[in-house]
C-alpha positions, 0 to 999 in steps of 0.5 A, a space after each residue: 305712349 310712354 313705357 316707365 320702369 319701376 322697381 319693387 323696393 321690397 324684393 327688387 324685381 323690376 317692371 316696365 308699365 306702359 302708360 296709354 294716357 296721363 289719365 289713365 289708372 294703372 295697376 302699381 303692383 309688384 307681380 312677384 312679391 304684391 308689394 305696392 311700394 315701386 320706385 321709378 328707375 333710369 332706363 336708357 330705353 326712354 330717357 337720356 340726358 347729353 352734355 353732362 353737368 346741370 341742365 334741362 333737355 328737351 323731354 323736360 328731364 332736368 340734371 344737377 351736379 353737387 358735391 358729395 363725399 364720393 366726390 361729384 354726384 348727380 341727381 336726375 328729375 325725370 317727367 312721368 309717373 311716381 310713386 
């Protein structure tokens, strides 16, 4: 049973969901402003990549490393809900 954060784009309140089963229909609602617009975010208590760079780990996560003009970026794809 994963448990997902996801924060609120409108007001940046953050929110943690736990998700029972890949079917299950989940209320996706920001409970301090009643936006339904939230966005997945990086939580260290459910997700970590190792090694850097670009690469699969075994939970499926998938990391790239590009240039950009800070210098390098990274981008991770993480498994799970979306909204």
């Amino acid at each position: 049973m994963p448990i997902y954060e996801f924060q609120c784009t409108e007001c940046g309140e953050k929110k943690e969901i736990l998700f029972k089963s890949s079917d299950e229909k989940v209320e996706m609602k920001c409970e301090k402003c009643g936006s339904e617009n939230l966005q997945r975010v990086l939580n260290s208590t459910n997700f970590s990549v190792s090694g850097g760079g670009s690469g699969t780990s075994a939970s499926g996560a998938t990391a790239s490393t590009h240039k950009c003009s800070g210098g390098s970026c990274t981008t991770y794809d993480i498994p799970g809900p979306t909204r």
